[in-house]
C-alpha positions in Angstrom: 3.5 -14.2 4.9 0.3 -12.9 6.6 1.2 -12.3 10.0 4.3 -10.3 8.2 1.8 -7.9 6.7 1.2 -4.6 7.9 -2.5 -4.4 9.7 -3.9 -2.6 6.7 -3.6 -5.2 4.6 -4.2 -8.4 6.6 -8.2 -8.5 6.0 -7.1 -8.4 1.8 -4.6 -11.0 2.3 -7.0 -13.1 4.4 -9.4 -12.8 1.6 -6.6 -14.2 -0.8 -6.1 -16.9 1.6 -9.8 -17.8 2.0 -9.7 -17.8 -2.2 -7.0 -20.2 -2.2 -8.7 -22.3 0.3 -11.9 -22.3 -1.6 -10.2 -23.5 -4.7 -7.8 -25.9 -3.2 -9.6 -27.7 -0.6 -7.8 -30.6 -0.3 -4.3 -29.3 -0.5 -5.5 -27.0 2.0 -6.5 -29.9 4.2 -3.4 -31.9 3.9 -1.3 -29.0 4.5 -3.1 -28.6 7.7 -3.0 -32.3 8.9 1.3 -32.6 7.9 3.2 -33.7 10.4 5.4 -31.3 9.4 2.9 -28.6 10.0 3.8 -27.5 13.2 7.4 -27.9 13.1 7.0 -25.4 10.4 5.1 -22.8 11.8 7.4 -23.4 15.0 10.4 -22.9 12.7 8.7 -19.7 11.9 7.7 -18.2 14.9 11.3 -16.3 15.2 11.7 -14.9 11.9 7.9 -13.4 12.5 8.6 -11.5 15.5 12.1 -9.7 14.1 10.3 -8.9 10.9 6.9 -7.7 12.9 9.8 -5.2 14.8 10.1 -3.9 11.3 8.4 -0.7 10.1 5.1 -1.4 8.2 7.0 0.1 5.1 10.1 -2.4 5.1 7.5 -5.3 5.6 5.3 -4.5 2.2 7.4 -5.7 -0.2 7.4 -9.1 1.7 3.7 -8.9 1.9 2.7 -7.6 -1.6 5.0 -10.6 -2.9 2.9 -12.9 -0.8 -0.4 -11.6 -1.6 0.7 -11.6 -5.3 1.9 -15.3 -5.1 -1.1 -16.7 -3.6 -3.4 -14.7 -5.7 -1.7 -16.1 -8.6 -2.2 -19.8 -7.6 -6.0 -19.2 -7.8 -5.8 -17.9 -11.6 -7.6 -20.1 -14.3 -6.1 -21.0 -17.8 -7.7 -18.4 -19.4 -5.9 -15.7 -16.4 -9.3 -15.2 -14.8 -9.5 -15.6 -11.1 -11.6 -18.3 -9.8 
């Protein structure tokens, strides 16, 4: 979802992300080292550009929900971030 976000919110996602990494290191790792990684973000690569030709406004929602989603994954039991 990141390279959908509009540029004002990229460096608060990329924080998010960073979070996420911190917490989850080494499902962060094999994510990375998939062989399926690349394909993936290959398989991606078109839907990113049309939705990039998108106004900033018609991208948020698609952003917030990612930003929201990945924040989430970093909550404790107790529903205190990391």
């Amino acid at each position: 979802m990141l390279p959908i976000c509009p540029d004002k919110e990229v460096d608060s996602f990329k924080t998010i992300i960073a979070k996420f990494e911190e917490t989850y290191p080494q499902f962060t790792k094999l994510l990375n080292e998939s062989k399926y990684h690349q394909y993936a973000v290959d398989s991606m690569a078109r839907d990113i550009t049309r939705e990039r030709k998108k106004s900033d406004k018609a991208r948020m929602p698609q952003c917030s929900f990612g930003k929201s989603m990945t924040k989430s994954l970093t909550n404790t039991v107790s529903g205190k971030i990391c």
